[in-house]
C-alpha positions in Angstrom: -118.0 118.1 -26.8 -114.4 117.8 -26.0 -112.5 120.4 -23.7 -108.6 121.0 -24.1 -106.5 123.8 -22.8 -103.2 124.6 -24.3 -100.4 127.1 -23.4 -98.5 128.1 -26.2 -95.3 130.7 -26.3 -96.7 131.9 -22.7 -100.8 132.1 -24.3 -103.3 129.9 -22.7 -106.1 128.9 -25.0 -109.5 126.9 -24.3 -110.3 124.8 -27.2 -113.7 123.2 -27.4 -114.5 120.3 -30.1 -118.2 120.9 -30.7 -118.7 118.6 -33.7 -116.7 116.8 -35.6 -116.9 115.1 -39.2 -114.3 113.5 -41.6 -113.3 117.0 -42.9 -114.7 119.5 -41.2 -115.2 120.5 -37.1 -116.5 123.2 -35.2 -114.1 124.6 -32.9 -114.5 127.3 -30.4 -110.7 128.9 -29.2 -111.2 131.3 -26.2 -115.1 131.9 -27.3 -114.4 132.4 -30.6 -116.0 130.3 -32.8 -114.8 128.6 -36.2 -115.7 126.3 -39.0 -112.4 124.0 -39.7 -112.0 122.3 -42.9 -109.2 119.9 -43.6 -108.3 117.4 -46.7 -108.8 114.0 -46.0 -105.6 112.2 -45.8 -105.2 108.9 -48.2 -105.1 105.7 -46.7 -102.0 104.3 -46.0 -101.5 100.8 -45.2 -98.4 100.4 -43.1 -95.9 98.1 -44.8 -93.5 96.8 -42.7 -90.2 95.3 -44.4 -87.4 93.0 -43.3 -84.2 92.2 -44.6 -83.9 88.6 -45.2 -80.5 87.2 -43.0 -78.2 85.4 -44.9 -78.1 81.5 -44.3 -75.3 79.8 -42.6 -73.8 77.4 -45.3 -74.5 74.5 -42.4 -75.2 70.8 -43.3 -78.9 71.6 -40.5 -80.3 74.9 -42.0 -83.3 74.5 -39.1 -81.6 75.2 -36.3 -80.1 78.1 -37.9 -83.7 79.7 -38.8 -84.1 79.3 -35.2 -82.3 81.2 -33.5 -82.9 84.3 -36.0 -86.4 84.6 -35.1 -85.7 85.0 -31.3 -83.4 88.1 -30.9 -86.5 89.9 -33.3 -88.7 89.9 -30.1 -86.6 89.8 -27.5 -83.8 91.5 -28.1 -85.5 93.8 -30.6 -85.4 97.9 -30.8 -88.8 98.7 -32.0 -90.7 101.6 -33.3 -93.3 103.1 -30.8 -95.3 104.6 -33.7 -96.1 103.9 -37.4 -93.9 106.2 -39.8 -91.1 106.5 -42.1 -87.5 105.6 -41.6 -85.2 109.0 -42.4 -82.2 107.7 -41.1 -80.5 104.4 -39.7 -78.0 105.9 -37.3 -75.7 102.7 -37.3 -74.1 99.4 -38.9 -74.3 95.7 -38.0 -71.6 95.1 -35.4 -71.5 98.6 -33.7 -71.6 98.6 -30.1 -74.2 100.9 -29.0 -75.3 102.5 -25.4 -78.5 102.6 -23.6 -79.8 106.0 -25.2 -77.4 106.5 -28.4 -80.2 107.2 -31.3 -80.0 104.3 -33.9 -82.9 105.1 -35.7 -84.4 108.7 -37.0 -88.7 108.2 -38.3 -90.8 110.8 -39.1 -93.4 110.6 -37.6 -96.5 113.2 -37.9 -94.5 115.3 -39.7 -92.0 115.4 -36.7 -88.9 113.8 -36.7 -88.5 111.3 -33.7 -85.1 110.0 -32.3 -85.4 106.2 -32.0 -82.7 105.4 -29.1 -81.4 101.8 -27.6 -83.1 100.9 -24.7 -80.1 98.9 -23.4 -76.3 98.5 -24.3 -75.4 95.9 -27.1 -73.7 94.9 -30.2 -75.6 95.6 -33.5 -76.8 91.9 -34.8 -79.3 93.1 -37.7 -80.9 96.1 -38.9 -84.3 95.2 -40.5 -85.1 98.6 -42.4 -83.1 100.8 -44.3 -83.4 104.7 -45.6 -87.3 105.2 -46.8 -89.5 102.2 -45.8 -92.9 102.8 -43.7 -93.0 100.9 -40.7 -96.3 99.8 -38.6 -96.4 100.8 -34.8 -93.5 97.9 -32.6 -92.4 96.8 -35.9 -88.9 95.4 -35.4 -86.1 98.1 -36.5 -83.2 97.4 -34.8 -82.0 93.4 -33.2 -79.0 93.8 -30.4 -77.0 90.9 -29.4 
């Protein structure tokens, strides 16, 4: 059995988890017992897509792939949990501050401000309006 206590709009409840299946749990809120029922969500696998960067029309094409495929972990703004991208905040080549919002996911049915971590200049943007994203995919790559 799992114990939580919650406060909400100035009520305190007591919430205990006494069982617990894939649909259906019985909960006891301030000694007060229920039966919850709940439809079980479809399965979702997280697809993660990235916008392929043009090549440089170089005579060495490999140590232009390079390069590419380093700023996307280090220098990388990433989502902390899986969801959907609502809104891409800004454009390659805008200069953005540690803490503007570049990124706007939904999230659990909450929409969650994705901000820059540091100060940069906007090299690539890998998602775009709509695509589901997998928890520390890569959304946003700063120079």
């Amino acid at each position: 059995m799992k114990e939580y206590k919650y406060t909400i709009d100035g009520n305190q409840y007591c919430v205990a988890i006494e069982e617990a299946g894939e649909t259906t749990a019985k909960v006891t809120v301030n000694g007060t017992e229920y039966n919850v029922e709940w439809e079980k969500p479809k399965e979702e696998k997280p697809v993660v897509k990235v916008k392929p960067v043009a090549a440089k029309p170089a005579a060495a094409p490999a140590p232009a792939a390079a390069p590419a495929a380093a700023p996307v972990n280090g220098n990388a703004i990433k989502t902390p949990l899986p969801g959907v991208i609502i809104d891409v905040k800004v454009n390659v080549g805008d200069t953005v501050k540690k803490g503007d919002t570049v990124v706007v996911l939904e999230a659990m049915k909450m929409e969650n401000n994705i901000n820059a971590d540091r100060d940069g200049k906007v090299a690539s943007i890998a998602v775009k309006k709509g695509d589901t994203v997998a928890d520390g995919a890569a959304l946003i790559v700063l120079e």
